[in-house]
C-alpha positions in Angstrom: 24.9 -3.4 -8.2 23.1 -3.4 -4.7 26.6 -3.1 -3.1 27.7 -0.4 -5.4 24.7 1.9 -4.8 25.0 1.0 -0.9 28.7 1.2 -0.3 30.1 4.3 -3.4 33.0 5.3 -1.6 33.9 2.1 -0.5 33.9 1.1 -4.2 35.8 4.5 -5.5 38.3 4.0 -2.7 38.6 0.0 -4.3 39.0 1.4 -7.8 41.5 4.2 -6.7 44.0 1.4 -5.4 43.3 -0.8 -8.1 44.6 1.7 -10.5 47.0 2.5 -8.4 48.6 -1.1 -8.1 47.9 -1.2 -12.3 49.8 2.2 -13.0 52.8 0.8 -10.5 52.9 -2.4 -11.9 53.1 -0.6 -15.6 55.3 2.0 -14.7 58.2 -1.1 -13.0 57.9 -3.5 -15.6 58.1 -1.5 -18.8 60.9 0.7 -19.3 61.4 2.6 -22.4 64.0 4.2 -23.6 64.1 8.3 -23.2 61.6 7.7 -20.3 62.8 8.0 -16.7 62.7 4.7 -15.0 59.9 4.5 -12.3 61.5 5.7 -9.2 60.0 7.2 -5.7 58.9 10.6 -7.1 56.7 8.4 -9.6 55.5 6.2 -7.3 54.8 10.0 -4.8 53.1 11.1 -8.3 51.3 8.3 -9.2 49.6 7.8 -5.6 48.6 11.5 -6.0 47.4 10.5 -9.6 45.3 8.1 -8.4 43.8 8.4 -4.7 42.0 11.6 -5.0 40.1 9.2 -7.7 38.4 7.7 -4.1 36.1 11.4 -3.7 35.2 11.4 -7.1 31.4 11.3 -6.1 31.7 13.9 -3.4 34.2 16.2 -4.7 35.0 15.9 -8.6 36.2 19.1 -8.9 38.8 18.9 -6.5 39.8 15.5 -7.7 40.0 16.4 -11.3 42.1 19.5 -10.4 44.5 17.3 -7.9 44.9 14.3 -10.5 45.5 16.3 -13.3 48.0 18.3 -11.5 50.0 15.2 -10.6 49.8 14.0 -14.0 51.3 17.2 -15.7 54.3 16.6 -13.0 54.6 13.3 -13.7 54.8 13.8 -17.9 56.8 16.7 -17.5 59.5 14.7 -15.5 60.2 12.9 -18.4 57.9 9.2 -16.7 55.8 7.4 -19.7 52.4 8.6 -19.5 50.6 4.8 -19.7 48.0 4.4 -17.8 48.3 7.3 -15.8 46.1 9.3 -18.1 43.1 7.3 -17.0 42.9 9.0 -13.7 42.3 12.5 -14.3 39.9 11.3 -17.8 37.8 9.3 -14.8 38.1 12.3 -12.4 36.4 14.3 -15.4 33.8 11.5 -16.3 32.4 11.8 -12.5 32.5 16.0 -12.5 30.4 15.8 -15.8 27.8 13.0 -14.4 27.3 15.0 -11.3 28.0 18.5 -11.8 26.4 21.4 -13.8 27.6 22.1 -17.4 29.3 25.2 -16.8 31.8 23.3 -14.2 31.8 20.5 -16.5 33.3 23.0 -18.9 35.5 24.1 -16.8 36.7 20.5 -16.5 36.8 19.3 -20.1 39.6 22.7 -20.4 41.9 21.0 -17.8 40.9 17.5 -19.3 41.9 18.5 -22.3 45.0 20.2 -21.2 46.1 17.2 -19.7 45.2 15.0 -22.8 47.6 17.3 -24.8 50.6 17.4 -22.2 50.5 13.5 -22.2 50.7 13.3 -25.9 53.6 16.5 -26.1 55.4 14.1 -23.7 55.2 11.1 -25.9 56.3 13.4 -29.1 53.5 12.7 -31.3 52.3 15.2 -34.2 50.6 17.9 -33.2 47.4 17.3 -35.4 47.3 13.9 -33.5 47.4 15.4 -30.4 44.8 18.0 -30.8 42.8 15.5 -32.3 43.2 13.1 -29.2 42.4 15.3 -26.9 39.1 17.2 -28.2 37.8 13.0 -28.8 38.9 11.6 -25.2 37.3 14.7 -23.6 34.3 14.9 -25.8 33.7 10.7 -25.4 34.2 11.3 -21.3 31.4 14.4 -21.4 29.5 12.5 -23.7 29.4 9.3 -20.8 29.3 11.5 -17.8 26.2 13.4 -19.4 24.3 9.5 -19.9 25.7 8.9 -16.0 23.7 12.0 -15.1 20.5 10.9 -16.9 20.5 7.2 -15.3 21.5 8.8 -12.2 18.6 10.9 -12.4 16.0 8.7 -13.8 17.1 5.7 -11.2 16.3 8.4 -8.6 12.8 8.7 -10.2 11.9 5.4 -10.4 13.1 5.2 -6.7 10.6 8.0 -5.5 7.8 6.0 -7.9 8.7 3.0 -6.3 8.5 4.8 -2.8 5.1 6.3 -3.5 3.8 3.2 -4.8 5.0 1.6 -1.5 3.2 4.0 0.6 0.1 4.2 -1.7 -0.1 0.5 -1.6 0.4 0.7 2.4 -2.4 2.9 2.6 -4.8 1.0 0.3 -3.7 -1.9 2.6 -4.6 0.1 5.8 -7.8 1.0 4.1 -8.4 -2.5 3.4 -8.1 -3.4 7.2 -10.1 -0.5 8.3 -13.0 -1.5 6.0 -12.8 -5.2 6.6 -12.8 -4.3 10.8 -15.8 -1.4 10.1 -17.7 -4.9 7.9 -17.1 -7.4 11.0 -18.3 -4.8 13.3 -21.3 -4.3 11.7 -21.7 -8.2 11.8 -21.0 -8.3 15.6 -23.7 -5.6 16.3 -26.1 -7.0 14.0 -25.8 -10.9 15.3 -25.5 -9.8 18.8 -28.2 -6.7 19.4 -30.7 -8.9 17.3 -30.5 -12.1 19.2 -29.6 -10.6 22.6 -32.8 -8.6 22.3 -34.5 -11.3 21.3 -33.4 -13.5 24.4 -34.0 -10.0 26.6 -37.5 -10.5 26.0 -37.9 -14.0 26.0 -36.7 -14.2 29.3 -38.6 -11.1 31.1 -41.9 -12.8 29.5 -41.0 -16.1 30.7 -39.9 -14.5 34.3 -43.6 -12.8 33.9 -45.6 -16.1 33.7 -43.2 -18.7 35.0 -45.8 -19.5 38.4 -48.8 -18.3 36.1 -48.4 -20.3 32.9 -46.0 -22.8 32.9 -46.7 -23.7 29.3 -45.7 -19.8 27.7 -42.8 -19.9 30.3 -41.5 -23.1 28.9 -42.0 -22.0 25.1 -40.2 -18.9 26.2 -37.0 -20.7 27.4 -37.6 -23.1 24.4 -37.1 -19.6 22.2 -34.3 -18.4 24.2 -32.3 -22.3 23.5 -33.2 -22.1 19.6 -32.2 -17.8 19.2 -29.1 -18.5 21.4 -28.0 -21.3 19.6 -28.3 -19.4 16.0 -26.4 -16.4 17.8 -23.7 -19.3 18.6 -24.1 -20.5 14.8 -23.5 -16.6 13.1 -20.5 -16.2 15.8 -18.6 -19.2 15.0 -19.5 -18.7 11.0 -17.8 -15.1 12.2 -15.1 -16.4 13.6 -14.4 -19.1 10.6 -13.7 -16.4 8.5 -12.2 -14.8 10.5 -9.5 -17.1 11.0 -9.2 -17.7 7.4 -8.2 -14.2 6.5 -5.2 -15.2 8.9 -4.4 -17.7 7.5 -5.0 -20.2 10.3 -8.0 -22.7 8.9 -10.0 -24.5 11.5 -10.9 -27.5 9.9 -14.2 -26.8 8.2 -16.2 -24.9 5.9 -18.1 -21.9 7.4 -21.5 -22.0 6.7 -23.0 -19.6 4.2 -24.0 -16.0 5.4 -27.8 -15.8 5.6 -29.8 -14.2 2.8 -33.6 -13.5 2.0 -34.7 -17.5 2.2 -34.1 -16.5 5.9 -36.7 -13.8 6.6 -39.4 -16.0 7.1 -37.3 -17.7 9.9 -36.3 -14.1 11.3 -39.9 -13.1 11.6 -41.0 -16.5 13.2 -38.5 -15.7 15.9 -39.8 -12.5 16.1 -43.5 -13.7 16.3 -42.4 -16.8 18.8 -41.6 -13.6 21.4 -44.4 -11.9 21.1 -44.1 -9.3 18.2 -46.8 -9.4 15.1 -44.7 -9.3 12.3 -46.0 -9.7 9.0 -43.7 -10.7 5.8 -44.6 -9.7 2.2 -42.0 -10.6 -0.6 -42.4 -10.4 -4.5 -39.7 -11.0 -7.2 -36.6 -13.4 -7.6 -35.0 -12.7 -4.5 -33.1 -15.9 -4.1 -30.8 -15.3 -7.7 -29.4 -12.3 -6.0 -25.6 -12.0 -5.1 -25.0 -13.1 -1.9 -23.3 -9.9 -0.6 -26.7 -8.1 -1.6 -28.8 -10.3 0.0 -26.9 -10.4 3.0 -27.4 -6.6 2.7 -30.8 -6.6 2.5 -31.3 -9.3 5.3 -29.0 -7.5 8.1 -30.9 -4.2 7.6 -34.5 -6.4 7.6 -32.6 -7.8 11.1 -31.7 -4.8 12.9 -34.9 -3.0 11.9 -36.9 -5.4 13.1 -34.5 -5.5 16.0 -35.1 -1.7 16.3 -39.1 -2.5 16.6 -38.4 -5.0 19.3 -36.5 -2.9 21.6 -37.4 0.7 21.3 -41.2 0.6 19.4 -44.3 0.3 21.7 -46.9 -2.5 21.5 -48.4 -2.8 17.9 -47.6 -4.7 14.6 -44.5 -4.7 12.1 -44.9 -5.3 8.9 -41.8 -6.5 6.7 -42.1 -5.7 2.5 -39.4 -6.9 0.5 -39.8 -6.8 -3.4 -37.7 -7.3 -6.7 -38.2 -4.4 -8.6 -36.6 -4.5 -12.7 -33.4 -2.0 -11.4 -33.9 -2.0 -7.7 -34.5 -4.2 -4.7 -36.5 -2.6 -2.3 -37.1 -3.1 1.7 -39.7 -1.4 4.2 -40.1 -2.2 7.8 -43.1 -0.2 9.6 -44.0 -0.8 13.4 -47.3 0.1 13.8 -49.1 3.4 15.2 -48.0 4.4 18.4 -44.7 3.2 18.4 -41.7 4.9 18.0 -38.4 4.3 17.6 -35.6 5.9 21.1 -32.3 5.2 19.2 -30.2 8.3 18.1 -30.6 9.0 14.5 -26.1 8.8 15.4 -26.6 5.3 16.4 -24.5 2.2 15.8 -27.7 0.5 14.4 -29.1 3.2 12.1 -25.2 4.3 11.2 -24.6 0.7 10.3 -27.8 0.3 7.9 -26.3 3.2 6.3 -23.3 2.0 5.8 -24.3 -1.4 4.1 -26.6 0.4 2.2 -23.7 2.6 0.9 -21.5 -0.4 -0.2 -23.7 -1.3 -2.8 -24.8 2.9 -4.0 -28.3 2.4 -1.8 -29.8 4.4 0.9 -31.5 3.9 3.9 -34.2 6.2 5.4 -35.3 6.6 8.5 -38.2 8.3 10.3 -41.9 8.6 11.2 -44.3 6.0 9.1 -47.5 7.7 7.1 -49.6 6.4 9.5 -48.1 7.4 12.8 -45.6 4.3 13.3 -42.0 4.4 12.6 -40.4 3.3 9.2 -37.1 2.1 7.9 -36.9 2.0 3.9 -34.1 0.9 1.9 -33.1 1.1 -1.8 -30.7 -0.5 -3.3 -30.1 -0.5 -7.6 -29.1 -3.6 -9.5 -26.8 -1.8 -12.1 
């Protein structure tokens, strides 16, 4: 079937000589009597029968006309009809599964003119013949009209198939986008957080390296321990990363942080120099793991936020259960203020977690003078 719908006119051309080889081979071996043997003319009548049968898909019309013509020659010399009549009924077959009824009309007239030549020439009653040819023309309309409708609805199912092809390309595109927009977000969140953190650990221990030799080496202690967990967050990156492609490394990637991590995150935060307080309430640990990684990355690059941009003064972390919400608020204290865009990559990517999971993030000045971030997210 795939070679049929690839190659038709090879395959009509195939068919055209096929009958053409039948209708000879007929026409030499049986010889009746008051028929004309099968000479040149009706082997010159039967190639006309039967090779304008190889455009039946592209021209009907003109094939049905040209076969038909040959074969009312070919009766009316006196040859035996046979097999010959099955060239301009298949010429007609193809005008009525391609072309509109009024031409198919005009076809199943000529059809059935042939029809009743052949069966004048064979000298059969005339009832019979009528008879014959209103069936054989009716039967040939009748196919060619279920031709056109599987013609037709295998062209539909091709342009479904095609639309599904290129719906399901774009949902895979999507799919790439979103997973590229999710690991960016994890790149900007592991590596502005523990950069920043190793920034300041460094200036401080630069500041008091001669001075206090103890802060300096606490400092550089705090810059081995947040570089190493930057290393830790990469390579879990990087994991899964390679096993969306397929490629394993050998291991299982250790699991993506969630809220039994704040207190860590804020010790960081207080080992360089930032007063960070940490209030939580509720069942935080039986929440899915893609919420509390939510939850945690926003915490992180708030905080973050606070480290880089806020002046001196406290920050104070709340995170509570509520019965259809989890909630999040991260306030530097008075005086500070936050110099990133509200257009940032930090603020935009809060956002966009918060979104995944039909939350929202706000940002803007604290009640008493600080800068807040607040997050909602529901638990439907």
């Amino acid at each position: 079937m795939e070679f049929v719908r690839r190659y038709p006119r090879a395959v009509d051309l195939a068919l055209a000589v096929t009958m053409l080889a039948m209708m000879g081979a007929v026409g030499a071996l049986y010889r009746p009597p008051g028929h004309r043997g099968f000479d040149a003319w009706a082997v010159l009548l039967t190639c006309v029968i039967c090779l304008p049968l190889a455009a039946r898909r592209v021209r009907p019309m003109p094939a049905l006309l040209g076969s038909s013509a040959a074969y009312v020659v070919y009766a009316a010399l006196g040859y035996l009809p046979g097999l010959h009549l099955w060239g301009p009924v298949l010429a007609f077959y193809s005008l009525a599964a391609a072309k509109p009824r009024w031409q198919t009309a005009i076809g199943a007239v000529v059809t059935a003119v042939v029809v009743l030549c052949s069966g004048l020439a064979l000298h059969a009653p005339l009832a019979a013949v009528v008879a014959e040819a209103v069936a054989v023309t009716a039967v040939a309309w009748g196919l060619g009209g279920v031709g056109r409708r599987l013609a037709e609805r295998n062209e539909q199912l091709a342009e479904a198939t095609e639309r599904l092809r290129c719906d399901q390309a774009r949902r895979i595109e999507r799919a790439l986008t979103e997973e590229r927009l999710r690991i960016a977000r994890e790149l900007h969140d592991v590596v502005a957080h523990h950069m920043s953190m190793i920034s300041m650990q460094a200036g401080l221990a630069g500041y008091v390296f001669d001075t206090d030799p103890p802060t300096a080496r606490a400092a550089v202690d705090t810059i081995g321990a947040v570089s190493r967990e930057a290393l830790e967050e990469m390579r879990r990156l990087l994991v899964l990363l390679r096993e969306n492609d397929g490629a394993g490394t050998g291991g299982e990637p250790e699991p993506a942080p969630g809220l039994n991590q704040l207190a860590p995150l804020a010790g960081r935060a207080r080992a360089g120099g930032v007063e960070v307080s940490l209030e939580t309430s509720g069942d935080l640990e039986n929440l899915p793991s893609g919420l509390q990684l939510t939850v945690y990355r926003i915490v992180q690059e708030a905080l973050t936020n606070a480290i880089k941009h806020a002046g001196p003064g406290p920050v104070a972390i709340a995170v509570h259960r509520l019965p259809h919400a989890v909630t999040a608020t991260i306030r530097s204290g008075p005086g500070s203020a936050t110099r990133e865009e509200p257009g940032g990559y930090g603020v935009m990517g809060m956002r966009e977690r918060a979104k995944l999971y039909g939350g929202t993030v706000t940002v803007g000045p604290g009640p008493d003078g600080g800068f807040a971030v607040e997050l909602a997210l529901p638990l439907s």
